[in-house]
C-alpha positions as CSV (number, residue, x, y, z in Angstrom):
1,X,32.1,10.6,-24.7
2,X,35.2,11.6,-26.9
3,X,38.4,11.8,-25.5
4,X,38.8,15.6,-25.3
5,X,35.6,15.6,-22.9
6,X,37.0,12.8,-20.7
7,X,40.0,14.8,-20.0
8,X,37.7,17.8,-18.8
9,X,36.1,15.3,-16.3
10,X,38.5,13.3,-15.5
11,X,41.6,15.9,-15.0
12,X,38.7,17.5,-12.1
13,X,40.3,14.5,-9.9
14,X,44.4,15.6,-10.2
15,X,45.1,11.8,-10.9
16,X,48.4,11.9,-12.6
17,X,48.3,11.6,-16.4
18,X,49.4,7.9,-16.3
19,X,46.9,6.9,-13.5
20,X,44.1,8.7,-16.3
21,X,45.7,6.7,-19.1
22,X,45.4,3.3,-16.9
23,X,41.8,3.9,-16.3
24,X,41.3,5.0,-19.6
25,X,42.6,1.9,-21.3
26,X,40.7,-0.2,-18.7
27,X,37.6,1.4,-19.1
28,X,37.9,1.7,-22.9
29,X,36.3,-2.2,-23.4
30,X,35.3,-1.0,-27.4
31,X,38.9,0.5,-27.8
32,X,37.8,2.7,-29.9
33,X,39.1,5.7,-28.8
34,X,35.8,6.8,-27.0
35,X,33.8,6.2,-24.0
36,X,30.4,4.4,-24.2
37,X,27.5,4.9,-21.4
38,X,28.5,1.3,-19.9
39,X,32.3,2.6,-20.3
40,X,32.2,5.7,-18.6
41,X,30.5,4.3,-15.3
42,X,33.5,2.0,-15.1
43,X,36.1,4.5,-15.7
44,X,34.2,7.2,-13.4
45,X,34.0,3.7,-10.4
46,X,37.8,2.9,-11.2
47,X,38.8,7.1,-11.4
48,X,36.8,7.1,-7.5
49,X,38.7,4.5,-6.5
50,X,42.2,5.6,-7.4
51,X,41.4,8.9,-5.8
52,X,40.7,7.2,-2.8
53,X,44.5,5.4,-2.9
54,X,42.9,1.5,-3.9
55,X,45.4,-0.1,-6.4
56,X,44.1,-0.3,-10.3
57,X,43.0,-3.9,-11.1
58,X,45.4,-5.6,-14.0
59,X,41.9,-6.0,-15.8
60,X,38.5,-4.8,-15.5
61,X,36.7,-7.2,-13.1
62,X,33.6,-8.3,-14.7
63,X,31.3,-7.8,-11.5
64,X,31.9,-4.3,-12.2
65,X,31.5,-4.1,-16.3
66,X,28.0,-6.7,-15.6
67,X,26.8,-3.5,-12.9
68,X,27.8,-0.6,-15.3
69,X,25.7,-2.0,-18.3
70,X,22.9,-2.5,-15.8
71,X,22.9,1.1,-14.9
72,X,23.5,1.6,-18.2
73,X,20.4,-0.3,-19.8
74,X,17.7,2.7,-17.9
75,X,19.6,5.4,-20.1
76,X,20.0,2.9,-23.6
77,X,18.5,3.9,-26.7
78,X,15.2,1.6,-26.4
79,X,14.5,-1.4,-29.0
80,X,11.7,1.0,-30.8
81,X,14.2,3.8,-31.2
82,X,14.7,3.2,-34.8
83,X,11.5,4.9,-35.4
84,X,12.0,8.7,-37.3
85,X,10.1,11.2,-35.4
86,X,7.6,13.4,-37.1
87,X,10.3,16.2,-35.8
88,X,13.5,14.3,-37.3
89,X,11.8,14.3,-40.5
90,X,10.7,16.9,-40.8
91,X,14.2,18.7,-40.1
92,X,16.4,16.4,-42.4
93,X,13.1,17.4,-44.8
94,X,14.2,20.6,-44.9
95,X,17.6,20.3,-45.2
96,X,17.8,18.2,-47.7
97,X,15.8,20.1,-49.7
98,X,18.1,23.3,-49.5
99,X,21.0,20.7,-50.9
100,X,19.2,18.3,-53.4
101,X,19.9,18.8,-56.8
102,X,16.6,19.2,-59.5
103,X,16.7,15.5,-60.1
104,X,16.3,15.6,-56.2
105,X,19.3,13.6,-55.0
106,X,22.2,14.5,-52.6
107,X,25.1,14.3,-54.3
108,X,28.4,13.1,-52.3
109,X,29.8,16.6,-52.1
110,X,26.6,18.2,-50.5
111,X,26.4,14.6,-48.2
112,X,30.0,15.1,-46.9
113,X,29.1,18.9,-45.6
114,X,26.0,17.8,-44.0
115,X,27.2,14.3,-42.2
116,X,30.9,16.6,-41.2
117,X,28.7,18.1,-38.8
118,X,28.2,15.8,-36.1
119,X,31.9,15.7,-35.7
120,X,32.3,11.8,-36.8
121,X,35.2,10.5,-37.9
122,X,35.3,10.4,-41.4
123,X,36.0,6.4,-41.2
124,X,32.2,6.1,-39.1
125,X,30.5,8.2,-42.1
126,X,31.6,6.2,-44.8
127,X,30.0,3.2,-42.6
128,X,26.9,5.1,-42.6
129,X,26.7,6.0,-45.7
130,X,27.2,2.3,-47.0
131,X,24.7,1.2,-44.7
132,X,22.2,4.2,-46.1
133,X,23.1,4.5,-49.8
134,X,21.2,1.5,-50.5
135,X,21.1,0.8,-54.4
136,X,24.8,2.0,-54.6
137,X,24.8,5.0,-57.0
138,X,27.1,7.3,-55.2
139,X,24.2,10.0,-54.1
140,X,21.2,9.6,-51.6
141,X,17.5,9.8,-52.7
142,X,15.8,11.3,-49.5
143,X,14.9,7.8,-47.4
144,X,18.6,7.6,-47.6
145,X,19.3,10.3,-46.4
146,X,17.1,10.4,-43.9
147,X,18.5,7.0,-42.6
148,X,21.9,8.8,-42.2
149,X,21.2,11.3,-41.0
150,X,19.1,9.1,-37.8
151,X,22.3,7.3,-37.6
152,X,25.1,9.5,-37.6
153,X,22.4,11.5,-34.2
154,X,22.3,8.0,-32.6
155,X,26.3,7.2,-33.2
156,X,26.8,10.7,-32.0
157,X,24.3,9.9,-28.8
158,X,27.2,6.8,-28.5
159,X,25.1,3.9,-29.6
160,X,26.4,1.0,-31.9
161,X,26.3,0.9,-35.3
162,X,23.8,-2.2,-36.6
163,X,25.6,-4.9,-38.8
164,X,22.2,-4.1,-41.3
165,X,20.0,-1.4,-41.3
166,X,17.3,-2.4,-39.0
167,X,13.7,-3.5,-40.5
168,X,12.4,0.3,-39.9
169,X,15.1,2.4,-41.5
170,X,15.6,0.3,-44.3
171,X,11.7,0.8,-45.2
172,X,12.4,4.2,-44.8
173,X,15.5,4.4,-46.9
174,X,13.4,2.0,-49.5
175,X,10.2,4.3,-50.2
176,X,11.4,6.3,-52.9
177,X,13.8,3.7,-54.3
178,X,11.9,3.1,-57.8
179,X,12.7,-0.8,-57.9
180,X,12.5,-1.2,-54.2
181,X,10.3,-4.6,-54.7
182,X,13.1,-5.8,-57.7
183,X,15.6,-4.7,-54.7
184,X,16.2,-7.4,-52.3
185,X,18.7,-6.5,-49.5
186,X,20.9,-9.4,-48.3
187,X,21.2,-9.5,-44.0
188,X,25.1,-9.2,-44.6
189,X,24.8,-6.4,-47.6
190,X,27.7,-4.3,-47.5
191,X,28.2,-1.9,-50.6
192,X,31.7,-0.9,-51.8
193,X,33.2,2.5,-49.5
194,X,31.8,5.5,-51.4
195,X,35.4,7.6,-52.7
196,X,34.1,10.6,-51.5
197,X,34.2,9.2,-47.7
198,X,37.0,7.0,-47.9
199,X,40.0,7.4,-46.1
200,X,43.1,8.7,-46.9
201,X,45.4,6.4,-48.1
202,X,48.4,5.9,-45.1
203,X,51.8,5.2,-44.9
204,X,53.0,1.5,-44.4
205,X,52.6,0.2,-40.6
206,X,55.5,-2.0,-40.8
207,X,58.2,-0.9,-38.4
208,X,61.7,-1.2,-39.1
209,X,64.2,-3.8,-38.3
210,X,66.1,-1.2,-36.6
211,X,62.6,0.2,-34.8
212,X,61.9,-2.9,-33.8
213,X,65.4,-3.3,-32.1
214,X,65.2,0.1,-30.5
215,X,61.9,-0.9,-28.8
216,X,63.2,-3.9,-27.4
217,X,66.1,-2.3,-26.0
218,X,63.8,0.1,-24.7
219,X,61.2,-2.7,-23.2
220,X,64.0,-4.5,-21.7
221,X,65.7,-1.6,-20.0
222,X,62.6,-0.9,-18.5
223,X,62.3,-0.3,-14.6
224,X,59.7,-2.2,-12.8
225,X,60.3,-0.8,-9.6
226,X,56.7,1.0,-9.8
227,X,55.0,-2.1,-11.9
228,X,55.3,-2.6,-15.4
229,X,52.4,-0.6,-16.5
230,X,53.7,2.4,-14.6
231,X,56.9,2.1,-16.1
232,X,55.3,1.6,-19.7
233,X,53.2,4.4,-19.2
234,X,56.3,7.0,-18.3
235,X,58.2,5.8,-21.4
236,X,55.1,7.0,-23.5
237,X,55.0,10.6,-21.6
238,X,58.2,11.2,-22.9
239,X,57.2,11.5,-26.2
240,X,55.2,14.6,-25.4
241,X,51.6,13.9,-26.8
242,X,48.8,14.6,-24.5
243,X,47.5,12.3,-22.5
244,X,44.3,12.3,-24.2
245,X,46.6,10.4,-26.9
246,X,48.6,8.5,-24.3
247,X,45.5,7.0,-23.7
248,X,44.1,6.6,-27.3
249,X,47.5,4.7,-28.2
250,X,47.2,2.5,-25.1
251,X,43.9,1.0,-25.7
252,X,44.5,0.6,-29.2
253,X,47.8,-1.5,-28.4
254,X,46.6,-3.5,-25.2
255,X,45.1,-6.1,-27.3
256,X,44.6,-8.3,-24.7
257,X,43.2,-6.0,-22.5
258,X,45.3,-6.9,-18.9
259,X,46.5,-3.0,-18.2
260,X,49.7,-3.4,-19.6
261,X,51.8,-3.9,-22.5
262,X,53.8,-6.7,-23.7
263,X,56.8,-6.2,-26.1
C-alpha cells in the first residue's frame, strides 16, 4: 500500500497529521516508504487504538507484529506462486511481441515503457531487471521478459523481491537463452545496473557544518512538554510537506525504530 493510498484510509479516522506520522513510522517495519500486508494490520490496530484515546507505544510490541503476519500468512503469495499462468503468458506474449525488435529482443527503451507501468519506482525496476536480464546484454529475450514482467505484478501485489530468481523463473527466463547449459547462474549473481534504469545521479548528502549546528540548536530548543516525538513531529509540519512525506522522512530517519528521533 503506497503512501498516497494510506492517507485516503487513514485520514477516514481525523487523527491529527502527527498521530498518522507516529503510526506510520511504527507500522512501517521495511521503512521503505510503503505498507506491506503484515504492516498495514499493525498500522490499521495501532490507528484503532489512537482513535480510541490509548497512548502510542515507543515501539511496535512484538505480540502484535507476530499476530499481524499470522493474519497475514492466509492472504501471502503461496510458496508455488512463482509459477507463470497460461493467462500471464500468454499476455506478456502479446505484448512483447508488439515491442520486440526483428532479432526478437526488447530493447531497454521499449523495456522502460512497459515496466513504467506498474508505477514502481525506477530504483525497484532496475532490481528487476538485473534479476531478469540474465546473460547481461542490455535487452531481454522473451523468458526474460516474462520473468519481469511476473515480478514487477507480484512487487506491485507488495511481495518481497527474492535475493535470486527462484528455481521456476529462472528456467523460464533460461529457455531461449542459446548457451543456457554453458550458463551457470551463481546463488548470489547480481549483474551490473542496466543505464537505462539507473538512477539519477544526486546531490551530496553531507550536511553542512552550519546545518548541522542549526539542527542542534533546533533539537535542543525543543519542548517536551507533549513527549519528544510530539514535539519532533511539529518541528517537521512546519516545513510544509504533506504528511504523506512527514511520514516517509520519519521512517527513513528512525533507524532504530523507538518512535522518535535522536539528534
Amino acid at each position: 500500500l503506497e503512501g498516497a493510498e494510506a492517507k485516503s484510509h487513514f485520514g477516514l479516522s481525523r487523527l491529527s497529521p502527527v498521530r498518522l506520522a507516529e503510526i506510520w513510522a511504527l507500522a512501517d517495519e521495511g521503512r521503505d516508504g510503503r505498507l506491506s500486508l503484515p504492516e498495514f494490520v499493525c498500522a490499521a490496530e495501532l490507528l484503532e487504538r489512537a482513535s480510541k484515546g490509548y497512548e502510542l507505544p515507543a515501539k511496535l510490541p512484538p505480540p502484535l507484529w507476530d499476530s499481524a503476519l499470522r493474519h497475514a500468512a492466509d492472504f501471502s503469495p503461496k510458496k508455488d506462486s512463482w509459477t507463470i499462468s497460461p493467462e500471464e503468458w500468454q499476455s506478456s506474449r502479446s505484448i512483447f511481441e508488439a515491442k520486440c525488435n526483428a532479432a526478437q529482443f526488447l530493447e531497454p527503451n521499449e523495456a522502460r515503457e512497459i515496466l513504467d507501468r506498474s508505477e514502481l519506482p525506477h530504483a525497484e525496476l532496475s532490481q528487476i531487471w538485473n534479476l531478469s536480464d540474465l546473460d547481461g546484454d542490455g535487452q531481454l529475450r522473451f523468458g526474460e521478459f516474462l520473468c519481469a514482467m511476473h515480478l514487477a505484478e507480484r512487487r506491485r501485489k507488495g511481495g518481497e523481491f527474492p535475493r535470486r530468481l527462484p528455481d521456476a523463473l529462472l528456467q523460464v527466463a533460461t529457455e531461449d537463452l542459446p548457451n543456457k547449459l554453458e550458463m551457470p547462474v551463481p546463488p548470489d549473481f547480481e549483474p551490473p545496473v542496466t543505464e537505462s534504469f539507473k538512477p539519477a545521479p544526486s546531490e551530496s548528502w553531507d550536511p553542512t557544518v552550519s546545518e548541522l549546528e542549526q539542527y542542534k540548536n533546533i533539537f535542543e530548543g525543543l519542548d517536551l512538554s507533549d513527549g519528544l516525538a510530539a514535539a519532533e513531529a511539529k518541528v517537521l509540519e512546519r516545513s510544509g510537506l504533506s504528511s504523506n512525506d512527514l511520514a516517509q522522512i520519519w521512517s527513513l530517519s528512525d533507524v532504530d525504530y523507538d518512535g522518535q528521533l535522536a539528534l
